[in-house]
C-alpha positions, 0 to 999 in steps of 0.5 A: 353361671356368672353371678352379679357384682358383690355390691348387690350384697348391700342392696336396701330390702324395700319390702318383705311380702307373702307372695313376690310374683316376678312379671306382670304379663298375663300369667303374672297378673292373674297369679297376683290376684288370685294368691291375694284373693285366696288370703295371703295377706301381702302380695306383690308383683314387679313388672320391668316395663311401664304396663302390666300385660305382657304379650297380651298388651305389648304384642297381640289382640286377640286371646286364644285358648278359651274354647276349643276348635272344631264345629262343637267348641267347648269353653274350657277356660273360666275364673280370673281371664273370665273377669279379664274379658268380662271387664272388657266387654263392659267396656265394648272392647270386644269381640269374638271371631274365629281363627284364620287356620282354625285354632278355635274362636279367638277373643278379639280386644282393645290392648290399650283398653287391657292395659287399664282392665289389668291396672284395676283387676290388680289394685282391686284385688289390693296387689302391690305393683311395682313398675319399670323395674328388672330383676338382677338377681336372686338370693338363696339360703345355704340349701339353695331355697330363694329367700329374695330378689334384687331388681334395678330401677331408676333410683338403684337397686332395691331388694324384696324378700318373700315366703312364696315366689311365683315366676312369671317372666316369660324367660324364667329369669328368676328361675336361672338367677336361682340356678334352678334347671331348665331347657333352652329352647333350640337345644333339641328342636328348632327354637319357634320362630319370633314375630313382629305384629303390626297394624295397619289404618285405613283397610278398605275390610269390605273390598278385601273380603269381595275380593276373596279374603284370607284365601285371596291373601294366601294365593298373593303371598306365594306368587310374590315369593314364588316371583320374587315381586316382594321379599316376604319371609313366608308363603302364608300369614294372617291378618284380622279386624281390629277393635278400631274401624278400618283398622287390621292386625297382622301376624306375618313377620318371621324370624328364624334362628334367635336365642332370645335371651341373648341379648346381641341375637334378640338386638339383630331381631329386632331390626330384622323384625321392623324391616320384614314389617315394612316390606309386608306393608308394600306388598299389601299396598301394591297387592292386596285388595283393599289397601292401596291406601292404607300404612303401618300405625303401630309396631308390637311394643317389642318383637313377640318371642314364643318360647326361650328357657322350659324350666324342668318340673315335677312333671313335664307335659309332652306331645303324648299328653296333649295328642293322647287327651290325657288325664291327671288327677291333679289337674288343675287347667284344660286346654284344647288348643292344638300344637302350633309349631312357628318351626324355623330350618336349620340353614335360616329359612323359615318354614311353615307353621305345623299344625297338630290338632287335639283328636276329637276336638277334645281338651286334655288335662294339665297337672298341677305338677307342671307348675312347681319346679323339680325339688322346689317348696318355694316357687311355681312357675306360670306362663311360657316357661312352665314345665314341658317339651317343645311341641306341648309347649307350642299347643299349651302357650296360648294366653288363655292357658298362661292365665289359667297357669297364674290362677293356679299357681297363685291359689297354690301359693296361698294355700301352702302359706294357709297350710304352712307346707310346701309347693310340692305338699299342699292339698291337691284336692283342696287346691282343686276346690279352691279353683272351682269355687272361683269359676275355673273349669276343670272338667271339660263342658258336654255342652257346646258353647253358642259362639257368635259376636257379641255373645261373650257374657253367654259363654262366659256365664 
């Protein structure tokens, strides 16, 4: 791997932590809280944009993951994203609503209201932020172990040296600075497809639903590709309520075929991703019931990007683990949410979402082990890049699975510091009660949650 320039050898240390948590996107903040809320006494955490969030305030607006599908969901996530959501409620930014091919009870919210619930979890948690700032390098000891990271802000760069480092980059960029293995997504199976979210304003929601909703849409969508009438990507997407009146969001864009840590590749993306937005925003308007009035307000911050680098753990969960209801002793998350493969066809065109659902409606364990890279003491990983193949990765990437990942993985972090041990040696069971002890569910309920809007507080209690 080519590494940086030799100059960076002479970069400022700005600060020396506990805990440096590389990204600010969901896993990435509730990793910083929670290894600060466990006693660590210096935490801090740097994010390259100018927001904290990630996917959650960049791309979407709706969190999946927190309760399983099927007729009897179970609320199988709890602890720090209970505080996220929970903040959001107080705010009357949200709401709950089920899943358009039926993932389970989405939580709907406001993402510019997350942005300032993410801002006050991390200061009241007394975490150090550092914005608008992307990591360059990393810096390694004679045994290979990271001793620091080096990042480029407006003002230069700057170098942070730590005892503990969580990666929560979504690409696992400390991770490859560090040389530390992973798998490319698109090596063995098709890399997911990427996504462009847009809303819309003015949406007549009543005249859309008189006129047959989702299922309406869907017939729309494979006439006009099967007529050529609009160049639609697919035959089928969605589209959902906002937290704003009259207002809708989408998740309809496709693009196939991108290495997005090529930075040439995510460029074409990009453009393909606002082009295919706009045609989507005349086929609504020329085809769908209750749009002939309404126009794109807004583009996600970025195109959204499913998976890139799965780094190599102690474990790796697969596709058995998560259709098989598998359980691990060292368990530290569930998740109920199935196998949702954005697949893309060798020859470019995209294909249609494939579907796997968890048997039973039923959640399976994650182990703690997916989290800590192979061989590693220092380091844990949270988010889309944790441990594991390509189809557990497509049912295990949901955000409320990404927060649960952080909550784990920054308790992990502050437990080995406590007990002077390694990623690889702490305290498993004491891990576990540390979790508990902070409202995180490890055990999957008996009793189905009562979902209706409005009720958030009920489940979440």
């Amino acid at each position: 791997m080519t590494r940086s320039p030799l100059i960076l050898d002479r970069v400022p240390v700005l600060a020396t932590v506990d805990v440096l948590v590389i990204g600010g996107g969901s896993a990435g903040c509730c990793a910083a809280v929670s290894a600060r809320e466990c006693g660590t006494a210096s935490v801090m955490l740097i994010e390259r944009y100018g927001f904290l969030g990630g996917t959650s305030t960049q791309m979407l607006d709706t969190f999946y993951g927190f309760f399983t599908p099927g007729e009897s969901p179970r609320k199988v996530v709890g602890g720090i994203p209970d505080r996220v959501v929970n903040a959001l409620d107080a705010a009357g930014a949200v709401f709950l609503r089920p899943n358009t091919y039926g993932a389970g009870t989405g939580v709907n919210y406001n993402p510019e209201r997350l942005k300032l619930v993410w801002d006050e979890l991390l200061a009241g948690a007394g975490v150090q932020v550092i914005l608008h700032a992307t990591l360059v390098d990393a810096d390694t000891d004679a045994l290979g172990r990271i001793t620091g990271a080096v990042f480029f802000a407006k003002r230069g760069f700057f170098r942070v040296q730590a005892r503990r480092f969580i990666d929560a980059s979504g690409d696992a960029d400390l991770c490859r600075w560090a040389d530390v293995p992973f798998e490319r997504a698109g090596e063995h199976e098709p890399a997911q497809t990427l996504t462009t979210t847009f809303r819309m304003s003015n949406v007549d929601l009543d005249a859309y639903e008189r006129a047959g909703g989702k299922k309406r849409l869907a017939e729309l969508m494979a006439e006009a590709v099967e007529h050529g009438t609009h160049a639609l990507p697919r035959k089928s997407g969605s589209l959902h309520e906002m937290n704003a009146r009259g207002c809708i969001s989408t998740v309809a864009v496709r693009v196939a075929n991108v290495d997005a840590t090529d930075q040439e590749q995510l460029t074409r993306a990009e453009e393909e991703g606002r082009r295919q937005a706009f045609v989507f925003e005349q086929f609504f308007r020329d085809c769908v019931p209750g749009f002939s009035q309404s126009n794109i307000i807004g583009l996600s911050h970025q195109i959204g990007v499913r998976e890139t680098r799965r780094v190599f753990g102690e474990y790796r969960l697969t596709k058995d683990d998560c259709l098989g209801v598998r359980r691990f002793e060292d368990r530290v998350l569930l998740c109920g949410a199935p196998i949702e493969d954005h697949r893309a066809a060798p020859d470019g065109k995209s294909e249609e979402t494939v579907w796997g659902y968890i048997p039973g409606g039923a959640a399976y364990d994650v182990p703690y082990r997916t989290l800590v890279p192979r061989g590693r003491d220092e380091l844990w990983i949270a988010g889309r890049c944790f441990s594991a193949t390509h189809d557990a990765h497509a049912s295990c990437r949901s955000m409320a699975q990404t927060m649960a990942m952080g909550h784990a993985a920054g308790a992990a972090a502050a437990l080995s510091l406590a007990n002077r041990c390694g990623a690889r040696d702490i305290p498993v069971a004491a891990l576990q009660s540390r979790l508990r002890a902070t409202g995180a569910v490890l055990e999957t309920p008996t009793c189905p949650a009562a979902i209706g809007r409005g009720d958030w507080r009920k489940n979440a209690a």
